[in-house]
LUMKOLGU-778922 format. One line per 4 residues: number of its first residue (from 1); their letters; for each residue y, x, z of N, C-alpha, C. Coordinates in nm, 4 decimals. Each point is the difference from the previous one (the first is absolute). Layout:
# LUMKOLGU-778922
NUM	a	Y,X,Z,Y,X,Z,Y,X,Z | ... $
***
This chain:
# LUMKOLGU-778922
1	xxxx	0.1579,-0.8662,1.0612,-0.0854,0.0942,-0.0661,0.0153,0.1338,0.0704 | -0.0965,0.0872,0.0224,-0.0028,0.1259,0.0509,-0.1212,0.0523,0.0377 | -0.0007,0.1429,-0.0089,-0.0319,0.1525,-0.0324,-0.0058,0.0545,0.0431 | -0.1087,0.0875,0.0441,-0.0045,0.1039,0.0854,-0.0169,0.1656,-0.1181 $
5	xxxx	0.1112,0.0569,0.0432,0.0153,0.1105,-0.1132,0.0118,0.0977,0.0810 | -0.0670,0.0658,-0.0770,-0.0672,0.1876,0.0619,0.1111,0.1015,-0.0003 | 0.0757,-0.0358,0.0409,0.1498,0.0974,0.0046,0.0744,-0.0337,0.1058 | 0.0841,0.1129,0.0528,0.0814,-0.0575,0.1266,0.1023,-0.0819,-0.0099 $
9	xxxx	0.0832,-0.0599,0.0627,0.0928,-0.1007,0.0066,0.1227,0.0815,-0.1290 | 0.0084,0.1131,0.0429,0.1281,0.0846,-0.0561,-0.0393,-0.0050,-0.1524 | -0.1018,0.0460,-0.0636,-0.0670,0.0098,-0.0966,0.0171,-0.1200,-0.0734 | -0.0179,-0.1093,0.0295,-0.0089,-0.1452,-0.0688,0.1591,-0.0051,-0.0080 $
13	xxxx	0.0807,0.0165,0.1211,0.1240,-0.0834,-0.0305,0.0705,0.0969,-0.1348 | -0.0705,0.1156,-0.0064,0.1049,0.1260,-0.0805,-0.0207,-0.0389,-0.1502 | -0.1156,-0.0630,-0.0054,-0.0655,-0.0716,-0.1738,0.1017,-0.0893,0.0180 | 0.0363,-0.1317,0.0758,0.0528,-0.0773,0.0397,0.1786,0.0105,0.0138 $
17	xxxx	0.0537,0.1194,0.0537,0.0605,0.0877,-0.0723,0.0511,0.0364,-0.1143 | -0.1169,0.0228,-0.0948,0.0472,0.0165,-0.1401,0.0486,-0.0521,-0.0579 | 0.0529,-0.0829,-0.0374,-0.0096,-0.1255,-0.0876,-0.0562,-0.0131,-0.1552 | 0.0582,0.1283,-0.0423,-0.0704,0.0221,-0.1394,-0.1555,0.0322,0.0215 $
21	xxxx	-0.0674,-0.0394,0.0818,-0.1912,-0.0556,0.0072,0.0251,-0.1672,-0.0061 | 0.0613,-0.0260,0.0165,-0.0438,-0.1563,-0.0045,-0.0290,-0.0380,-0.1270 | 0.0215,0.0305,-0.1000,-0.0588,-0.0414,-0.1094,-0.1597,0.0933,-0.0404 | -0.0295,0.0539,0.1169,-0.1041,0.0798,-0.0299,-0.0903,-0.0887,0.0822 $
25	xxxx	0.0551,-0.0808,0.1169,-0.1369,-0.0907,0.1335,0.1108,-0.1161,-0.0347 | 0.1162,-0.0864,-0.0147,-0.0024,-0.1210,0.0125,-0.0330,-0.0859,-0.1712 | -0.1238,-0.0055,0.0164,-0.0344,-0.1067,-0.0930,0.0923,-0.1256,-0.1042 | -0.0195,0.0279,-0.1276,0.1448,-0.0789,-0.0390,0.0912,0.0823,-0.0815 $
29	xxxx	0.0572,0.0926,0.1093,0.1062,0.1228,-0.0106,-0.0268,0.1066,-0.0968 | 0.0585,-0.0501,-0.1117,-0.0461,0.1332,-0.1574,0.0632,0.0980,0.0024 | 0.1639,0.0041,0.0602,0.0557,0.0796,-0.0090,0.1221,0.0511,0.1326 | -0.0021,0.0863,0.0365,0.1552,0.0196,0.0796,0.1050,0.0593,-0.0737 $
33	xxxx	0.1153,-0.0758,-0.0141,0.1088,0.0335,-0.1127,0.0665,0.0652,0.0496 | 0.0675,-0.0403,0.2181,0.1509,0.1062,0.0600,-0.1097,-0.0368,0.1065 | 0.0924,0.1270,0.0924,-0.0123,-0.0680,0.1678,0.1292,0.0407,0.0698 | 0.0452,-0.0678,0.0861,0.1136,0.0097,0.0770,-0.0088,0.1550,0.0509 $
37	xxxx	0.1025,0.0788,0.0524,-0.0301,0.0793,0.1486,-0.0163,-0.0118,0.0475 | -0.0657,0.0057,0.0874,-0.0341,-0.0142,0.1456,-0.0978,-0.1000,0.0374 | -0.0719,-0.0275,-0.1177,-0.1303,-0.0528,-0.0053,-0.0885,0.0600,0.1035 | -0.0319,-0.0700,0.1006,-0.0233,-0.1855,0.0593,0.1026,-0.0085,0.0399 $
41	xxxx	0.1251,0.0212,0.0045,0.0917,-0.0583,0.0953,0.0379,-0.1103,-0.0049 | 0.0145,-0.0643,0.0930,0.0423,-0.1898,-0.0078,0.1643,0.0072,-0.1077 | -0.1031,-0.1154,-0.0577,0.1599,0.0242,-0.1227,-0.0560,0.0351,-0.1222 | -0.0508,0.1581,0.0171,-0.1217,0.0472,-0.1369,-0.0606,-0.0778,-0.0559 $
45	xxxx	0.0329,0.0253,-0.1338,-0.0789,-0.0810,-0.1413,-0.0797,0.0987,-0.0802 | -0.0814,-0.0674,-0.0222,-0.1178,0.0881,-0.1333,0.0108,-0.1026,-0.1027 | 0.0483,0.0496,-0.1302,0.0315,-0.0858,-0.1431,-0.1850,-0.0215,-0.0687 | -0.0384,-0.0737,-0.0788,-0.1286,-0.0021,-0.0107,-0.0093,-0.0734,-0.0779 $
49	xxxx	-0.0811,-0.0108,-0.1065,-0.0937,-0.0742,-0.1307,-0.1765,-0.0852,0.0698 | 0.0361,-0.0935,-0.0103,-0.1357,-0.0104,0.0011,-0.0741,-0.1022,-0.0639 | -0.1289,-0.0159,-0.0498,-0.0180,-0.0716,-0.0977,-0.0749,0.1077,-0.1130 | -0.0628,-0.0542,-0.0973,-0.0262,0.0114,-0.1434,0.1122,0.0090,-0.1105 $
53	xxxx	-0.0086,0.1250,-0.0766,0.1035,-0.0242,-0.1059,-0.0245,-0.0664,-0.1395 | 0.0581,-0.0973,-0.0331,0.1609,-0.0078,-0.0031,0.0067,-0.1154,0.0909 | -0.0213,-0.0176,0.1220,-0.0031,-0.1223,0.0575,0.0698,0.0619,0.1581 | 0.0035,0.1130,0.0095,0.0503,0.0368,0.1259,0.1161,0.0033,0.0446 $
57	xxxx	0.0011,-0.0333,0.1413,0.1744,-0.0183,0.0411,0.0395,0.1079,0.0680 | 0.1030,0.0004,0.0156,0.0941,0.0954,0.0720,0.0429,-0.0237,0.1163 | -0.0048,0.0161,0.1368,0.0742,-0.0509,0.1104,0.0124,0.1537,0.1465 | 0.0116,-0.0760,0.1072,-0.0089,0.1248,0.0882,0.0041,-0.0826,0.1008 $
61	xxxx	-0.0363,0.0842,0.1084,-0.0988,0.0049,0.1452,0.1265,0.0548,0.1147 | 0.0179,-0.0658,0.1011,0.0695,0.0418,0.0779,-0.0305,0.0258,0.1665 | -0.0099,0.0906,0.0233,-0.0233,0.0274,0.1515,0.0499,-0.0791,0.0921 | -0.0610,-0.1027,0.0612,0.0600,-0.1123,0.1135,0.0260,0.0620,0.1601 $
65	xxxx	-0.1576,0.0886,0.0296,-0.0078,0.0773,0.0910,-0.0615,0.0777,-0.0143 | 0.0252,0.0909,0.0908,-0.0940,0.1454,0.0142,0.0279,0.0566,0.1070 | -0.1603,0.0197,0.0941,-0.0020,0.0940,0.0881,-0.1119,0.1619,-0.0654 | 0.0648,0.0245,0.0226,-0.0866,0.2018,-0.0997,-0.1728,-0.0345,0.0962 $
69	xxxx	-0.0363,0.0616,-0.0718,-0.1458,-0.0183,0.0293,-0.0560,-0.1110,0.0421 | 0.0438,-0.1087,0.0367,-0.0491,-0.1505,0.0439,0.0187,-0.1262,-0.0616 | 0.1332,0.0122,-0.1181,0.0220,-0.1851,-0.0323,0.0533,0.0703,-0.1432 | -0.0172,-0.0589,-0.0932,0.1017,-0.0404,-0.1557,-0.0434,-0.1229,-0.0337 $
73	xxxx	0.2090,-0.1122,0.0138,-0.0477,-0.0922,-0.0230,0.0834,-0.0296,-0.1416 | -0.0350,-0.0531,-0.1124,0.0630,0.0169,-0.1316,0.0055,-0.1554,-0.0417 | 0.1397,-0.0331,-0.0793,0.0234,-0.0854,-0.0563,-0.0433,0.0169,-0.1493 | -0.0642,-0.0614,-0.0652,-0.0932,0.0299,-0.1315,0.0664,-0.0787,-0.1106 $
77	xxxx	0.0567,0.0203,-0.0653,0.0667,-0.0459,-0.1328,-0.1125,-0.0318,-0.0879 | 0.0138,-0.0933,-0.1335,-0.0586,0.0041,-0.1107,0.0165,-0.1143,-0.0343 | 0.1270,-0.0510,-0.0162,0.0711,-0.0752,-0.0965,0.0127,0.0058,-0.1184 | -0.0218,-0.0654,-0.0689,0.0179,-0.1873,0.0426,-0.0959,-0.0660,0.0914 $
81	xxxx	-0.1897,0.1248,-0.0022,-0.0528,-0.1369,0.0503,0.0117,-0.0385,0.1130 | 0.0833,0.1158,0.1096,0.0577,-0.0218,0.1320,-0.0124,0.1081,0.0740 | -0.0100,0.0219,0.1388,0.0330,0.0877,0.0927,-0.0952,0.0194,0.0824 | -0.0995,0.0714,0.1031,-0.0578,0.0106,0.1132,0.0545,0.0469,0.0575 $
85	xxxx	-0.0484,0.0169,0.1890,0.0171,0.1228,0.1271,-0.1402,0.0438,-0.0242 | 0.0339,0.1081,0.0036,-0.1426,0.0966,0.0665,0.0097,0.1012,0.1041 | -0.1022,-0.0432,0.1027,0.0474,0.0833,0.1198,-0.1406,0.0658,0.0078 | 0.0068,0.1448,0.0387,-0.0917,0.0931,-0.0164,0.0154,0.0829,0.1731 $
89	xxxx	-0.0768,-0.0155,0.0466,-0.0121,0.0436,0.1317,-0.1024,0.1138,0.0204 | -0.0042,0.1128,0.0896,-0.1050,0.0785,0.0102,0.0143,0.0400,0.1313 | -0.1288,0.0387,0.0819,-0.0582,0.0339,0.1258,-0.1055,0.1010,-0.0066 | 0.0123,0.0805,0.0398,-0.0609,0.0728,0.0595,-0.1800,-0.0785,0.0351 $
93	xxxx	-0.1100,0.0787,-0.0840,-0.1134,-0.0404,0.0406,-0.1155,0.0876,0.0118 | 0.0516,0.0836,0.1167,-0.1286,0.1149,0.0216,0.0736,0.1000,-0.0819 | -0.0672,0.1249,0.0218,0.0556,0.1567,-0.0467,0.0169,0.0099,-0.1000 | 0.1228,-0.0199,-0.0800,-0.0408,0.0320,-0.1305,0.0171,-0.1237,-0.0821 $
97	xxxx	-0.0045,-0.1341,0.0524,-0.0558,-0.1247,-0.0564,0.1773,-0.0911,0.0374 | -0.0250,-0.0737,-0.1099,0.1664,-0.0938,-0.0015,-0.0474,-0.0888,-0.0350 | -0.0070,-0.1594,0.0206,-0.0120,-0.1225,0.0590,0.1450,-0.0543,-0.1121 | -0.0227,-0.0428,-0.1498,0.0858,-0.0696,-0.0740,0.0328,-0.1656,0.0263 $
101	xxxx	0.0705,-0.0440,-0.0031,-0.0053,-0.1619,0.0140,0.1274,-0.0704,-0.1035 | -0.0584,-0.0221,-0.0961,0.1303,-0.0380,-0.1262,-0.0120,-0.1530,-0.0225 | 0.0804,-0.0616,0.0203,0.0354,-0.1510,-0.0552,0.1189,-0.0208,-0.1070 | -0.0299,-0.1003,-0.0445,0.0878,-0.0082,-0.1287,0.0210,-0.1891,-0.0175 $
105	xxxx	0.1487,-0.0124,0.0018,0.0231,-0.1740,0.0226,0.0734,0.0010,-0.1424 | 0.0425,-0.0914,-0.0740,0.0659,-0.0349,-0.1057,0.0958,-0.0686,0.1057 | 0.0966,0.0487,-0.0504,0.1599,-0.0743,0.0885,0.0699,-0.1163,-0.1485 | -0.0137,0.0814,-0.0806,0.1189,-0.0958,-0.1109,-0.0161,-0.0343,-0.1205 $
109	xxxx	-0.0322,-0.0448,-0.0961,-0.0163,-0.0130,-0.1367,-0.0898,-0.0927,0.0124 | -0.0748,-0.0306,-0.1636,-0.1446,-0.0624,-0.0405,-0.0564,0.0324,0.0336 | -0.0146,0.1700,0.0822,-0.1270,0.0329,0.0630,-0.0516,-0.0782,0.1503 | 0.1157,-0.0222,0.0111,0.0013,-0.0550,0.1799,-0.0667,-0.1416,-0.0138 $
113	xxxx	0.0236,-0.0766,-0.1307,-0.0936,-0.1641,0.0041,-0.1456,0.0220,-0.0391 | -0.0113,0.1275,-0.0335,-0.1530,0.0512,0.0084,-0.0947,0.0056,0.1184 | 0.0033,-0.0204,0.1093,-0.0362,0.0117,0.1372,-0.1251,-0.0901,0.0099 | -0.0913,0.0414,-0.0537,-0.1761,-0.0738,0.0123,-0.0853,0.1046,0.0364 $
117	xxxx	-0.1108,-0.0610,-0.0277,-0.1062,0.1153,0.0157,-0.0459,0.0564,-0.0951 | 0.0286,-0.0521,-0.1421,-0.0322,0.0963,-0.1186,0.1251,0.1425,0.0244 | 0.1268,-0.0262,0.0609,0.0606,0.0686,-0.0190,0.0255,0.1618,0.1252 | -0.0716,-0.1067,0.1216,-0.0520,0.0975,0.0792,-0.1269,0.1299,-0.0193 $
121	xxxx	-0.1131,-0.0873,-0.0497,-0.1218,0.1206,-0.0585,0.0891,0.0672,-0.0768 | 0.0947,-0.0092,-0.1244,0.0483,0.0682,-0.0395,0.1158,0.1441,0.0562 | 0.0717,-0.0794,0.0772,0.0369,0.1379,0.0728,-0.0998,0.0448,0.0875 | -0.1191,-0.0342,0.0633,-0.0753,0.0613,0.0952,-0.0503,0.1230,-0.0834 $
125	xxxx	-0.0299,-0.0042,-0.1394,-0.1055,0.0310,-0.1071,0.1766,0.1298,-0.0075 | 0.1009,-0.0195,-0.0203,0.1033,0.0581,-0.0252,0.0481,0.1525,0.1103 | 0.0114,-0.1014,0.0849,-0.0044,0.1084,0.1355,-0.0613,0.0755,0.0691 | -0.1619,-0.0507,-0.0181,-0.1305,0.0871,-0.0411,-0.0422,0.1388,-0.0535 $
129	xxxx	0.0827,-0.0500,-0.0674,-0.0539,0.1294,-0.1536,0.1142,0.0819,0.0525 | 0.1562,-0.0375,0.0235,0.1388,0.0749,0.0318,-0.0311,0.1020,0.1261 | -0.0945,-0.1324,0.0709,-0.0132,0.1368,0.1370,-0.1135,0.0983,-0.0336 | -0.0970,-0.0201,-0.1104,-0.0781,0.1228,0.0156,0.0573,0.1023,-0.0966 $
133	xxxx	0.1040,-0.0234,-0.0911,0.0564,0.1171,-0.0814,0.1035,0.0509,0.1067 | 0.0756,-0.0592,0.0537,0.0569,0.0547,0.1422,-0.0573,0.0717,0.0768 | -0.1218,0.0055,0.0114,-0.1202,0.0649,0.1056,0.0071,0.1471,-0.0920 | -0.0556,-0.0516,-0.0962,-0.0217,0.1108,-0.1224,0.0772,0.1265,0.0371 $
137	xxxx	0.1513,-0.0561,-0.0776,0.0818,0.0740,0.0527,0.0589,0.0544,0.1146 | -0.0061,-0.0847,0.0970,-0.0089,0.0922,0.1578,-0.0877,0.0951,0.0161 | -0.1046,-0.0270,0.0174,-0.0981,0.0703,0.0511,-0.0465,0.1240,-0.1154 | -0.0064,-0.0043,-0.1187,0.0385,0.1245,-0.1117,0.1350,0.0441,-0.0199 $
141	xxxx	0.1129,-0.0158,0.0755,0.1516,0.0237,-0.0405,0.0499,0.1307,-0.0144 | 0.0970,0.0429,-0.1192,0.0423,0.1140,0.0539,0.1685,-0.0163,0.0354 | 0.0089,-0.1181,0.0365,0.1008,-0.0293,0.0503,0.0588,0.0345,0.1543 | 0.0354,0.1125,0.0361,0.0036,0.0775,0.0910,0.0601,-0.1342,0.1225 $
145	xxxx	-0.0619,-0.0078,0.0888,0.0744,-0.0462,0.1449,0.1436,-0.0058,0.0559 | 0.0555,-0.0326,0.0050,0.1164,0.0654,0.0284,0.0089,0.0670,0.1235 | 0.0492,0.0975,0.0269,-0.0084,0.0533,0.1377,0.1035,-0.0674,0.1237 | -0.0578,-0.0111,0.1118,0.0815,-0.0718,0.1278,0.0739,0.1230,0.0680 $
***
């Protein structure tokens, strides 16, 4: 899945960055409860609710890799019903313009014997909507850049 978003590379990764936005663009995500320091740093966790209440779970997200402005790749909690990777990549696309590319695998649980095509439209329909509130927020951010 991927996006061409009207903001520069720096701009996207700094939303990306935040962690307390992800419950504002990742779909699912009702709430952010903690986040580690040093969020993205490999290792870094973001604590998180997601779900409908009273039905929502509690789990957290862990930074696998990260290159600053180019890669966040996250281990995705939400146990019991299981675990994903999501790797979020960005490039440079024209002045101004950043080139998103997000995939998302189920590694562990009941979610992982889910693997059809009802369950694919569903994350396509998921990751869809995630990258244009991601856009949203890049490209309207007042989430300052970080400076190099």
């Amino acid at each position: 899945m991927n996006r061409t978003i009207n903001a520069p590379v720096e701009q996207v990764f700094a939303v990306l960055s935040d962690a307390w936005t992800y419950s504002d663009w990742v779909v699912g995500t009702a709430h952010i409860r903690d986040v580690d320091p040093g969020w993205p740093a490999v290792g870094t966790r973001l604590h998180h609710k997601a779900g409908p209440w009273p039905l929502s779970l509690k789990d957290s997200s862990t930074v696998l890799e990260m290159t600053p402005d180019r890669h966040l790749k996250l281990k995705a909690g939400l146990w019991p019903l299981g675990e994903a990777t999501v790797d979020i990549r960005l490039e440079p696309a024209g002045p101004g313009a950043t080139r998103v590319t997000m995939s998302e695998e189920f590694d562990a649980g009941p979610l992982q014997a889910m693997r059809n095509k009802v369950n694919d439209l569903l994350l396509h329909g998921r990751n869809t909507e995630a990258l244009s509130r991601l856009a949203d927020l890049a490209e309207n951010s007042r989430v300052p850049a970080p400076r190099r």
